[in-house]
N, C-alpha and C positions, 0 to 999 in steps of 0.2 A: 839653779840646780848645783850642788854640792858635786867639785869635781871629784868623779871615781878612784884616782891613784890616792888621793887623800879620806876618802871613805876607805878604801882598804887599805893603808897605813893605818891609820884608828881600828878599826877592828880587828887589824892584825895583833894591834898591842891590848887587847880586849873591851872594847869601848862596846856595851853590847846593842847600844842606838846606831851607832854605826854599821854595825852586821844587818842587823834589823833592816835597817835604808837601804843595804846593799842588796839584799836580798829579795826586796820586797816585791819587787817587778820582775823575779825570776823565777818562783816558786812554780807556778805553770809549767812554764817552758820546763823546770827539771821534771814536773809529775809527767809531764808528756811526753816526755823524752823517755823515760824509765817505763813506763806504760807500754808505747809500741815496742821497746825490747822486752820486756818480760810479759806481755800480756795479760795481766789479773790484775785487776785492779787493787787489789789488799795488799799485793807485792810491789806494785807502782808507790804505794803511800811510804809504806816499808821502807823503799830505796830515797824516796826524796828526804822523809827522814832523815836517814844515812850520810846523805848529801848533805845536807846542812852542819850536823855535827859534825862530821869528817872534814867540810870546810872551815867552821870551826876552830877544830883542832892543826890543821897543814894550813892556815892563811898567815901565820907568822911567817911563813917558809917562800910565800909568795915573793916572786921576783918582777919587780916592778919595768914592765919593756913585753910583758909576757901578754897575749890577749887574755883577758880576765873571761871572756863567754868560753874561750876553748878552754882554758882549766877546768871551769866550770861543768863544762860540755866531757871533759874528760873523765873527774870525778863520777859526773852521773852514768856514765858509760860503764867504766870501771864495775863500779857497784851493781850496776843493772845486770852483766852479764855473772856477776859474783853471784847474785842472787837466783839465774837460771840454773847455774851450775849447783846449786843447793836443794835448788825445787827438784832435779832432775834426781840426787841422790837419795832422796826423799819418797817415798810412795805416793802417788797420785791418789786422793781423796776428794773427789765430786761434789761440790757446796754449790747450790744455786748462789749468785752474788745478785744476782735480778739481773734489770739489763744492762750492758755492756756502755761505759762512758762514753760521751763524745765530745767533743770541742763547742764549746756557743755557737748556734748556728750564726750564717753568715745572710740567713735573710728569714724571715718570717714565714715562709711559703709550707704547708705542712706537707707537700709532697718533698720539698726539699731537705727536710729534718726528716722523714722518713729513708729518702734514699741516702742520706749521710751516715744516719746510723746503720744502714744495712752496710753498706760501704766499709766500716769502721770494723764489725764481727767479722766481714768476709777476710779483708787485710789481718783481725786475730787469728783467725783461726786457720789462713795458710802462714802466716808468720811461723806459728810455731812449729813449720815446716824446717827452718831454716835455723842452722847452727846461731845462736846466740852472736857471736863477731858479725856474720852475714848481717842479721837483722839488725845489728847497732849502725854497722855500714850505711844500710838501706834505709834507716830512720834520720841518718843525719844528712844522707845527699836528698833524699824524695822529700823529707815531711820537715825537716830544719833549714834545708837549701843551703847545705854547705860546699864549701868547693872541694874538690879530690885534696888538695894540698893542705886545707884545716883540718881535714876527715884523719888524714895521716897523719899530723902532727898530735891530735887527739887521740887515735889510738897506738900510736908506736910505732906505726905500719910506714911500709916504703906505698909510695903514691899507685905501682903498680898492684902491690897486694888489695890495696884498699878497691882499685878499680876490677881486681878479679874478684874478691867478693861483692862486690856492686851486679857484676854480669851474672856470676853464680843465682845471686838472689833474686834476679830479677827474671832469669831464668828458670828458677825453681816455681816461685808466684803465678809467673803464663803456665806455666805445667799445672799447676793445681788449679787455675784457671780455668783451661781447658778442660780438664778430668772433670772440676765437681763444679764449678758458675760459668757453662759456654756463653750464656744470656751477656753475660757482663765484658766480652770481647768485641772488640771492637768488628765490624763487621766490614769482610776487605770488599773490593769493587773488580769485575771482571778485568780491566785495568791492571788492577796492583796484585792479582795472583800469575797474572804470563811473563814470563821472561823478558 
């Protein structure tokens, strides 16, 4: 395997096989990442787009010592909430896209591709509950498993900010839980509701 600092040295100075290599095992990870913040699939594409060119253009700039996934992880963040904040200014126009993406399932079972993609609309469609920052938050600690201290350095934020929009949103999510999927809460035990 072709060491990474020296893939992106080359594709910083335009080598466009090198970008290409650098990228090639990461295109996912950004459509997915951009996905659960922005929710639409057409605007998921949109942003990984963006990501690429925009890596593109600022990887000259990259400073070698830097983690390369959280720039990464920054840019697409960056851009994903750019593109809520557009959707928002914009009038809301209703297009069926069919059904809503999911990730390769992780076993063959069809009641298990059934309850993942239910799973997947349910997380859309309280997401877009939640301020654009909350859900980058929420996407990069739940669904990227990153730690409070990447999360921060990723979006600009002091480690506490990032941890109260962590709580915000995860608090917003059991609320609409509650209100509109009780089914999908976990169900307590006479035990764990007494003092």
């Amino acid at each position: 395997m072709i060491d990474e600092a020296r893939l992106i040295a080359a594709a910083g100075r335009g080598d466009r096989d090198a970008f290409e290599t650098l990228v090639s095992g990461r295109q996912e990870m950004v459509f997915w990442t951009a996905y659960q913040v922005v929710g639409h699939f057409e605007d998921a594409r949109d942003v990984a787009q963006h990501v690429f060119i925009r890596l593109w253009q600022v990887l000259p700039r990259y400073r070698p010592g830097l983690s390369f996934s959280s720039w990464l992880h920054r840019i697409t963040i960056n851009l994903a909430i750019d593109a809520c904040r557009r959707r928002r200014a914009r009038p809301e126009v209703v297009v069926s896209e069919g059904p809503e993406p999911v990730a390769a399932p992780l076993t063959a079972s069809p009641f298990h591709d059934y309850r993942q993609r239910e799973v997947q609309r349910i997380f859309s469609r309280l997401a877009r509950r939640l301020s654009p920052r909350q859900r980058a938050v929420f996407v990069l600690k739940e669904m990227n498993d990153l730690d409070t201290a990447e999360i921060a350095a990723i979006m600009k934020l002091t480690p506490s900010t990032v941890r109260n929009h962590l709580h915000q949103a995860r608090k917003e999510l059991r609320r609409g839980l509650a209100r509109d999927y009780p089914e999908y809460l976990p169900r307590r035990s006479a035990d764990e509701t007494t003092p």
